[in-house]
C-alpha positions in Angstrom: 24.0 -6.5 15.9 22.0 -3.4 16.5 23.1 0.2 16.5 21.5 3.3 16.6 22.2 6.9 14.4 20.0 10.4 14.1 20.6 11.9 10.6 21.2 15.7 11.0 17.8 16.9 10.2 16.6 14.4 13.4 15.9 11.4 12.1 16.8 8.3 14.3 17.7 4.9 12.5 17.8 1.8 13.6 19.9 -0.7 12.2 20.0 -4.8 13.1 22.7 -6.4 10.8 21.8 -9.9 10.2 24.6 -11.8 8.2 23.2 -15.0 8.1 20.9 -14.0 4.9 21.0 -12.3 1.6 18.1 -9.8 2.1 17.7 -6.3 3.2 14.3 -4.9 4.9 14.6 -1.0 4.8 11.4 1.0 6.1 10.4 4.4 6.4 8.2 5.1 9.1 5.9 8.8 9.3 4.3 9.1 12.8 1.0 10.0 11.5 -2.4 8.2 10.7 -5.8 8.4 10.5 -6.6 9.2 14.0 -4.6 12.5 13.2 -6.8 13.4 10.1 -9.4 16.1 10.3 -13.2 15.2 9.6 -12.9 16.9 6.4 -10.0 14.6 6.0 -11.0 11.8 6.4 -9.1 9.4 4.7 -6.3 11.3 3.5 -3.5 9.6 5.1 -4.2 6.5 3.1 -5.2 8.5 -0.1 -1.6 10.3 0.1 0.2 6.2 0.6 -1.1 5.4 -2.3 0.0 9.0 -4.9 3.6 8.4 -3.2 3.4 5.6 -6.2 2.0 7.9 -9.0 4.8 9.3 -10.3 7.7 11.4 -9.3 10.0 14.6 -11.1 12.2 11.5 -12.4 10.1 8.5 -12.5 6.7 7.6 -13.9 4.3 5.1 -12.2 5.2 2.6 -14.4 9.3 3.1 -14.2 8.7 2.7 -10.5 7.1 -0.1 -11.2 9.3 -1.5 -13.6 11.9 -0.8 -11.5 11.7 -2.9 -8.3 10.8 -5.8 -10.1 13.5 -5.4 -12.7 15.5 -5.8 -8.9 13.6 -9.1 -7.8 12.2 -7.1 -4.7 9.3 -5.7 -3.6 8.1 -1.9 -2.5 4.9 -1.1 -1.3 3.3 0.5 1.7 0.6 0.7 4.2 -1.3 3.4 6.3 -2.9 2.7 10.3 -4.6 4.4 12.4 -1.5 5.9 13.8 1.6 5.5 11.1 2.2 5.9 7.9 5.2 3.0 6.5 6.8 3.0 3.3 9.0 -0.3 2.8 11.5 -2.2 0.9 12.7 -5.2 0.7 15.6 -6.8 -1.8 19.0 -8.7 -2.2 21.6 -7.2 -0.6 23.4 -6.2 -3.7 20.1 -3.7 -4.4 19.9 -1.8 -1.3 21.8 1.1 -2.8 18.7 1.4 -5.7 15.9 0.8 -2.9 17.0 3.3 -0.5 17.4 5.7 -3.5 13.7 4.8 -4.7 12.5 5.1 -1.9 13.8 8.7 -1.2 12.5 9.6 -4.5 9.0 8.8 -4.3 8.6 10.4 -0.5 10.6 13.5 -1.8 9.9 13.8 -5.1 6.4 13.1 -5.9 4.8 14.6 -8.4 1.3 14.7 -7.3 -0.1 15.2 -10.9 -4.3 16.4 -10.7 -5.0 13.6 -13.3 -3.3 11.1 -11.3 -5.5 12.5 -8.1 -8.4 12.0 -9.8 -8.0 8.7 -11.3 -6.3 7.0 -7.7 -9.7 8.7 -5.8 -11.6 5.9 -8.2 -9.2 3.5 -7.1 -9.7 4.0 -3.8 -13.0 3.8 -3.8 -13.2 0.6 -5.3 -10.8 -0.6 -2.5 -13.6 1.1 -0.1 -16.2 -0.6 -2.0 -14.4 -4.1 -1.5 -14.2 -3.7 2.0 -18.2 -3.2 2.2 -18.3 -6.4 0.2 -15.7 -8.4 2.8 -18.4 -8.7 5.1 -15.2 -10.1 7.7 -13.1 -6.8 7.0 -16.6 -4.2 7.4 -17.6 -6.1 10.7 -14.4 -4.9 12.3 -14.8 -1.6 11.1 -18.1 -1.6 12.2 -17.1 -2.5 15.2 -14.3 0.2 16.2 -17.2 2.6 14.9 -19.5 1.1 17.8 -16.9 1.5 20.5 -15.3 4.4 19.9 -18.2 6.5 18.3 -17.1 9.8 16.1 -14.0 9.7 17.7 -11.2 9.7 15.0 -9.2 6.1 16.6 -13.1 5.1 15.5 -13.6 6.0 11.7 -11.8 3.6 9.2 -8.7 4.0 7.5 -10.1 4.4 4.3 -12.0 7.1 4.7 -16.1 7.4 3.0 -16.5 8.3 -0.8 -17.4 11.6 0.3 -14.7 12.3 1.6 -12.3 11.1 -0.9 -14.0 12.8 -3.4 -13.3 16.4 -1.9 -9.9 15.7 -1.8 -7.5 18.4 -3.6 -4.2 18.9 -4.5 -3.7 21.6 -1.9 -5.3 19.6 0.9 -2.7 17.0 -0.2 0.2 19.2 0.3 -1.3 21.0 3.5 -1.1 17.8 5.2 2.4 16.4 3.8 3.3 19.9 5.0 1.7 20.0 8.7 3.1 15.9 9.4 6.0 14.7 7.2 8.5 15.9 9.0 12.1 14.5 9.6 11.4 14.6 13.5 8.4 12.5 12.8 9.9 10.1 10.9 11.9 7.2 11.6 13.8 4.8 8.9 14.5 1.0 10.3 16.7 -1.4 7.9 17.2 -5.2 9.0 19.2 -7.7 7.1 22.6 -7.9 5.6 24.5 -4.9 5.2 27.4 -2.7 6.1 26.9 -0.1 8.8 29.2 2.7 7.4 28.2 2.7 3.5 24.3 2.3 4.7 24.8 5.6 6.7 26.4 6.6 3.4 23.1 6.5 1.7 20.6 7.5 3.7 22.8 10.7 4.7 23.0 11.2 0.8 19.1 10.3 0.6 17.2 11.4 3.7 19.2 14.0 5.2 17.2 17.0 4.2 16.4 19.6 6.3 12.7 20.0 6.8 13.0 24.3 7.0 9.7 24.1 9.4 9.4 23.8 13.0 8.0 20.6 14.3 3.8 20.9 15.1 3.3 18.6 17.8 0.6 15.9 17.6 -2.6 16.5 19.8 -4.2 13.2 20.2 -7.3 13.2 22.7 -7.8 9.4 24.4 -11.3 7.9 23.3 -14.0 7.2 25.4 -15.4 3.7 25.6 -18.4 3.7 24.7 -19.9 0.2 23.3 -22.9 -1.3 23.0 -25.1 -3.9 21.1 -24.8 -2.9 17.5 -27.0 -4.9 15.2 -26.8 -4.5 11.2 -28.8 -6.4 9.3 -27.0 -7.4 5.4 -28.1 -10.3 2.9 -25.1 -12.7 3.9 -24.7 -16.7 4.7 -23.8 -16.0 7.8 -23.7 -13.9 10.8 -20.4 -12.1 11.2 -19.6 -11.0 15.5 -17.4 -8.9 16.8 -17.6 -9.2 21.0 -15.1 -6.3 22.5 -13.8 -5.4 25.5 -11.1 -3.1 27.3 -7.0 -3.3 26.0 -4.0 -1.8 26.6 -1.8 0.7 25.0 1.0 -0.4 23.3 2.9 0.8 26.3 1.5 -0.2 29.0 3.4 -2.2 31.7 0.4 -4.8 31.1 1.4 -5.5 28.0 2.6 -8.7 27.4 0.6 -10.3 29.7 -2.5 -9.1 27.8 -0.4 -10.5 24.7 -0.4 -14.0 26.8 -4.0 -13.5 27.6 -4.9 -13.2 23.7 -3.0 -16.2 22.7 -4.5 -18.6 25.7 -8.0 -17.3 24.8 -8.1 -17.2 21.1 -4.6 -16.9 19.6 -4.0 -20.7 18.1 -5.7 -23.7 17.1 -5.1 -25.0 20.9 -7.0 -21.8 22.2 -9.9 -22.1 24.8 -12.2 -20.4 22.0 -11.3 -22.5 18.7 -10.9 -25.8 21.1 -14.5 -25.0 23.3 -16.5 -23.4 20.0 -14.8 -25.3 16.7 -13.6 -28.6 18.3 -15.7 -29.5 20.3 -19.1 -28.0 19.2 -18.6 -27.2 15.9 -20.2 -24.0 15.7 -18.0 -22.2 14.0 -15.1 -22.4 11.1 -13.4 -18.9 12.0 -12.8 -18.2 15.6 -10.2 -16.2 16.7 -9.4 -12.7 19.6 -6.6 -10.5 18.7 -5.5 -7.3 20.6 -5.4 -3.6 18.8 -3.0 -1.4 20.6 -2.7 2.2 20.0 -0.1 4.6 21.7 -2.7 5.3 24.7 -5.5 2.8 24.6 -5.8 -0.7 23.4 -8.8 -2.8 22.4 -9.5 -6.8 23.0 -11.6 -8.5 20.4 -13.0 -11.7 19.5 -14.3 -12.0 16.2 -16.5 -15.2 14.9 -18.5 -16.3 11.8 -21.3 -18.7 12.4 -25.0 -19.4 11.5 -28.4 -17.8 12.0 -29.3 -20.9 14.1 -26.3 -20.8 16.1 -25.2 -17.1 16.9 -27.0 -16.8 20.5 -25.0 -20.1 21.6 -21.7 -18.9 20.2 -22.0 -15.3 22.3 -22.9 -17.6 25.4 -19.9 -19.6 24.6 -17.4 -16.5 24.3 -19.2 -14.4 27.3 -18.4 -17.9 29.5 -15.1 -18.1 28.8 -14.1 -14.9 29.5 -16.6 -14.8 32.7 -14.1 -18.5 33.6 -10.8 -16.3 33.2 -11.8 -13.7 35.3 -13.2 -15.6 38.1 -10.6 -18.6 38.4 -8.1 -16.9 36.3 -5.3 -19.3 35.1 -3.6 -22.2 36.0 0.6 -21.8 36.0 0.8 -25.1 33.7 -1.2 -23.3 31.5 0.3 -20.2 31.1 3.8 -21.9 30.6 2.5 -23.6 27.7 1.0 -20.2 26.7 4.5 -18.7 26.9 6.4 -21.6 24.8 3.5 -20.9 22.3 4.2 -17.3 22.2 8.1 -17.5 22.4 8.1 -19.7 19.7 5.9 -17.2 17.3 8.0 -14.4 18.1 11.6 -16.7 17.4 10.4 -17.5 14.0 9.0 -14.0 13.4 12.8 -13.2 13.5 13.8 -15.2 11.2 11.9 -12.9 8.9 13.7 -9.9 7.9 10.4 -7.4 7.5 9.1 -8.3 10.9 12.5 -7.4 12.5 12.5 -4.0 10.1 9.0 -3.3 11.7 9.6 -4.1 15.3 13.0 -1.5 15.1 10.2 1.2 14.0 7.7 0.4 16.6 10.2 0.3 19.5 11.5 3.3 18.6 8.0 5.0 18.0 6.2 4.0 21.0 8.4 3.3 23.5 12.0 5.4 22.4 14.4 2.3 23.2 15.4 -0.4 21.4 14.4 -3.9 22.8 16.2 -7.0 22.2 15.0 -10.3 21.8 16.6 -11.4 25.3 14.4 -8.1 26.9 11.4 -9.5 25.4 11.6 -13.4 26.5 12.7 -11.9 29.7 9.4 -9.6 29.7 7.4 -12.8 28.8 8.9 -15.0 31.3 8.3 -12.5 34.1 4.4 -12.9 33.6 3.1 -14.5 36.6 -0.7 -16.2 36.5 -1.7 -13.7 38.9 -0.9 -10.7 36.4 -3.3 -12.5 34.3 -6.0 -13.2 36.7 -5.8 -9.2 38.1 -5.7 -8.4 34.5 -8.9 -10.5 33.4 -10.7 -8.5 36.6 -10.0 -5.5 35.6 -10.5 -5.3 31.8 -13.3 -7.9 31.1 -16.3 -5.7 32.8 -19.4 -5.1 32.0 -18.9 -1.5 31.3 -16.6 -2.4 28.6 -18.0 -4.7 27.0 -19.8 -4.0 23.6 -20.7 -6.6 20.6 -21.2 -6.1 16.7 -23.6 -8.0 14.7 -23.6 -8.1 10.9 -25.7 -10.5 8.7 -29.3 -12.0 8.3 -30.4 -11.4 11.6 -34.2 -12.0 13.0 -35.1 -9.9 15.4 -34.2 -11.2 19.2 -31.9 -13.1 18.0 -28.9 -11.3 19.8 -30.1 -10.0 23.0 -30.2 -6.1 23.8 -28.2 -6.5 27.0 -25.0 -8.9 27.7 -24.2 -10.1 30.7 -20.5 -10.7 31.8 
């Protein structure tokens, strides 16, 4: 059962009660990322995520801490190019001490100069790992190659630079400018009452923010891509190959969603069959689609050998020239649906993945979509969508690759042909 309030100060929640389990899923949701960040901010968004933790008027780190796991549950949080998300999840029984935690440490945090200071060398050492995940840094890399200095193309992190110039001030100048209760949204699935939930987050979250609203100015990158080549001591080579999405709301999108899974989504995909399976050229294989609120990216990612990288591009660049020549056959794509109807019905038996999709919804595309709108979305895919959809977005003049390991020279060509 879902249902729909706006606290006072303007903040919309979305509630699905689920009675069938014993959990809760509460989120709180700040429409702001790193896209939003200036270049002198680089990283901030994240930075801030993680002194939300560090102490409060009330609570110390550890208390926090102590805390949720005195409760069985778990708190944490997570920063995108685009959203901020601080989340909860316990028993049932709990939800009143969550939802007051969790108030407490987007309210009341303390933002303590020593704890700034030692949290910048923690996130460095987080940047640092990232440079040694050679799978994570090829993505970023990659991003970077598309969309340039474009801010949707820096990472999340930020540099050590830039984390290192980081003040106090610049810390409350941002809170200021973006957390704002018009800007936020607060999702909670799982098993609860409707009335003494409203209680709560009237009692927690209904503070007036005493500003006006600034509006976000996001500009829409231009692609750009190209053959970026970076040469690092590694066993293998690590690929990102790229090409044109869609925004998370464009009317294309679920069909690009079908298109992912039939192409590199699952074990039966043309990729992991055609490159794995059958030739053995590669252990991790796999597209995926990154969707912003006004452009979207499609990328395959693979890691293989020295010996091997120039027939594992062929590979990929073959099977997307197949889908947009011939497109798809109907038998296919119906299998491709059941595969991706059945992902999204176990998704829901997961109360965090309902609590997230309630935010999304809301933040992209302002309405609430059930399960029944979705299958009905899916099913209304035809093979032709697919086919038109395959013409139009994997071009030539979108099409960019990233390269990261112990490459020879010539042994990724300059130019790729699609």
């Amino acid at each position: 059962m879902f249902r729909k309030e706006v606290l006072d100060n303007g903040t919309p929640v979305l509630m699905e009660k689920v009675t069938s389990v014993r959990s809760v899923s509460i989120g709180v949701w700040v429409n702001v990322g790193s896209r939003d960040e200036l270049d002198k901010e680089h990283g901030i968004s994240h930075f801030i995520e993680h002194m939300f933790f560090k102490g409060t008027r009330k609570r110390s780190a550890m208390e926090i801490a102590q805390e949720m796991d005195s409760l069985g549950g778990e708190l944490n949080a997570f920063t995108t190019r685009e959203l901020t998300t601080f989340y909860s999840k316990v028993l049932d029984d709990h939800l009143p001490r969550a939802v007051e935690l969790l108030a407490d440490i987007i309210h009341n945090a303390s933002f303590l100069k020593k704890d700034i200071d030692k949290e910048k060398q923690v996130v460095m050492e987080e940047i640092r790992m990232v440079e040694d995940d050679p799978e994570d840094l090829v993505h970023d890399l990659h991003t970077q190659n598309v969309w340039k200095r474009h801010p949707l193309g820096r990472s999340i992190l930020g540099t050590h630079q830039t984390i290192e110039g980081i003040s106090r001030e610049q810390i409350y100048s941002y809170i200021h400018r973006h957390y704002h209760p018009e800007r936020t949204v607060i999702s909670v699935a799982g098993n609860f009452q409707f009335s003494p939930l409203m209680k709560l987050l009237k009692r927690h979250f209904n503070k007036p923010a005493g500003r006006p609203l600034i509006e976000l100015h996001r500009e829409s990158p231009l692609f750009g891509g190209k053959v970026l080549i970076k040469k690092k001591k590694l066993e293998q080579i690590h690929l990102c190959i790229g090409l044109q999405g869609v925004s998370h709301i464009h009317k294309d999108r679920y069909a690009i969603f079908l298109l992912n899974t039939l192409l590199g989504g699952g074990i039966s995909s043309r990729l992991f069959q055609k490159i794995r399976e059958e030739r053995g050229l590669a252990y991790s294989i796999y597209s995926y689609v990154a969707s912003f609120k006004d452009v979207g990216l499609f990328n395959i990612y693979a890691g293989t050998g020295t010996a091997t990288v120039a027939e594992v591009i062929r590979l990929i660049l073959k099977e997307l020239r197949k889908i947009r020549i011939h497109g798809i056959l109907p038998k296919e794509l119906l299998k491709t649906k059941n595969h991706l109807k059945g992902n999204l019905m176990l998704g829901m038996e997961s109360m965090s993945s309902r609590m997230s999709r309630l935010a999304k919804d809301e933040l992209y595309m302002g309405r609430y979509f059930g399960l029944k709108d979705i299958l009905q979305e899916i099913d209304t895919v035809t093979p032709e969508q697919i086919h038109r959809l395959a013409r139009e977005h994997f071009s030539k003049k979108y099409l960019s690759l990233t390269a990261m390991g112990p490459l020879s020279n010539g042994a990724i060509p300059k130019e790729l042909t699609l």
